[in-house]
Structures are given as structure tokens and as C-alpha cells.
C-alpha positions in Angstrom: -37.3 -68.4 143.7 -36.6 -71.4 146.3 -39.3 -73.2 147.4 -39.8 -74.3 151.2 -37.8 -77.7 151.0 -34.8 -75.8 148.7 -35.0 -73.1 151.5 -34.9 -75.3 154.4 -31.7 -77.2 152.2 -30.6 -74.0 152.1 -30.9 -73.2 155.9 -29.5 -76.6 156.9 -26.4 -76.4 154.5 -25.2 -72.5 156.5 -25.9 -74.2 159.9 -23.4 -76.8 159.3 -20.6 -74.7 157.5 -20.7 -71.8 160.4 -20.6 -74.9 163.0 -18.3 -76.7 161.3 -15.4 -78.7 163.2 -13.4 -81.1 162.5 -12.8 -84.2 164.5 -9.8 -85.8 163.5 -8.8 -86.3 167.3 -4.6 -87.0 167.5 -4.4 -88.1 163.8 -2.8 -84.6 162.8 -0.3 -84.7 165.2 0.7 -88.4 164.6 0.7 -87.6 161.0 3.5 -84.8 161.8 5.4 -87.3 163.6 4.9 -90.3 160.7 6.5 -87.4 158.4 8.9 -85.7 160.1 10.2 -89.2 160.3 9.8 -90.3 156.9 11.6 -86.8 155.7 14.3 -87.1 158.3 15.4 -91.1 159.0 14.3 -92.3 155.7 11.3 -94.8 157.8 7.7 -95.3 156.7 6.1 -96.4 153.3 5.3 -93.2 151.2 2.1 -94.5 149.9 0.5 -94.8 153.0 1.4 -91.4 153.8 -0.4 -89.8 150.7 -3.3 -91.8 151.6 -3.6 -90.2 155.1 -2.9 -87.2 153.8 -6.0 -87.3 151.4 -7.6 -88.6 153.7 -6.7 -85.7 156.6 -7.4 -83.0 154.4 -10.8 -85.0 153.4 -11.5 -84.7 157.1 -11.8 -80.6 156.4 -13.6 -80.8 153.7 -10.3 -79.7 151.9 -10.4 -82.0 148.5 -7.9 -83.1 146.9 -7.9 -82.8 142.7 -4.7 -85.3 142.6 -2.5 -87.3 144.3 -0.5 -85.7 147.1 3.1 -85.3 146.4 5.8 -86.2 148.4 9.3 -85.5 147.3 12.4 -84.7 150.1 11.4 -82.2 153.2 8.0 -81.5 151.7 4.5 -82.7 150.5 2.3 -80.3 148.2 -1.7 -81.2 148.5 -3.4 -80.0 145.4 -7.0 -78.6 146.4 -10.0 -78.6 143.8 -10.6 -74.9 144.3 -9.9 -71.4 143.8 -10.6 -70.4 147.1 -9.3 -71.0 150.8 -11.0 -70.7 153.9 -8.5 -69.7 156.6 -10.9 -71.1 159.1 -9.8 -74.8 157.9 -6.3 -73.2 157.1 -5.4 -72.5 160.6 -6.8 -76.0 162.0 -4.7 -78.2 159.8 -1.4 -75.8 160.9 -2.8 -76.3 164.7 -1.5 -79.9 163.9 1.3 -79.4 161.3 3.2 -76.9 163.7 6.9 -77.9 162.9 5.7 -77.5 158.5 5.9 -74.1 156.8 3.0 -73.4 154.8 3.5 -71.9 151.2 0.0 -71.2 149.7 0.3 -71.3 145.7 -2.4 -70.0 142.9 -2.0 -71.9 139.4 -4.0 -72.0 136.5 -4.4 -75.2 135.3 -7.4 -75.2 132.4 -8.6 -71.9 132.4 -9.1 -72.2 136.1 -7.5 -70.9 139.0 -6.5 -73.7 141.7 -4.7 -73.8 144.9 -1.9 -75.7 146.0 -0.5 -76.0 149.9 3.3 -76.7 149.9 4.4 -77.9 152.9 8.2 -78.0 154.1 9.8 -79.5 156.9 13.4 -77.4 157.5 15.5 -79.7 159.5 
């Protein structure tokens, strides 16, 4: 059994995932534009890039087990878990409107993971 203080851990720990938001203000949207133009016009350092990324899907509590990957039209974020909440899901394509999401299962060490693929068609 929990005691009172593991409880009230407990108690605080479901308040703040059902209220859950994330602020990341504009950054999203700027992000789409800093990529789009990256993957289109060939501008922008890549590095930097990954690091927002990380650092955007940080913002959602959506963690990342390795480096982003960006390679032509698309950047895959590899998330260190099995499961998705769509909740967090459908704020992060609020901001990445002009991306098309691919969600992907692997196993990588007897554990199932997730991987978001996202691809810029232009």
C-alpha cells in the first residue's frame, strides 16, 4: 500500500498529466518555416535544427532516445517509448501542418519503440 505522502505524489503526478499543455508559444511554427527552408533552398545549419527539434519535442514531454535525423524532405524523431499519446500527437501536427506524419513501431532490444517520420512533399 502507498502511504499518505506516495498517495498525495500520486495525486499531484494525474493533476498535471490530465492538465497538461504545452507552451511552446510560435516556436513550432517558426520551426516549420526554418525546415521547410532548409529541405527546400538548401539554407540553415542542420545541427541547429536537430537541437530544436529535441528540444520541441522535449517541450511535450515527447523524449528523444537519439539524435534526430535529418536526411532530404524529412526528419524522423526517435521517441523512448512504446506508447503514444495522441493528445501530444495532435499538438505538435497543430504546428507541423505542411509535414505528413508516418508513425513507426520497431524493436530495437527486445523492446518495442516508436519512431515519427516526418516528410515535407514539395
Amino acid at each position: 500500500m502507498y502511504n499518505e505522502e506516495e498517495k498525495q505524489q500520486l495525486m499531484d503526478d494525474l493533476v498535471e498529466m490530465e492538465t497538461f499543455k504545452a507552451d511552446v508559444g510560435d516556436e513550432g511554427k517558426i520551426l516549420q518555416e526554418d525546415l521547410k527552408e532548409y529541405f527546400i533552398n538548401g539554407n540553415g545549419d542542420e545541427q541547429d535544427l536537430i537541437f530544436r527539434l529535441e528540444l520541441y519535442f522535449y517541450a511535450f514531454k515527447l523524449f528523444c532516445r537519439k539524435s534526430v535525423k535529418i536526411d532530404r524532405n524529412q526528419f524522423i524523431v526517435y521517441l523512448n517509448d512504446s506508447l503514444l499519446d495522441y493528445h501530444l500527437i495532435n499538438l505538435v501536427m497543430e504546428d507541423l501542418t505542411d509535414f505528413e506524419l508516418e508513425i513507426e513501431a520497431v524493436k530495437e532490444n527486445r523492446d518495442v519503440l516508436i519512431n515519427l517520420n516526418f516528410t515535407l512533399h514539395f
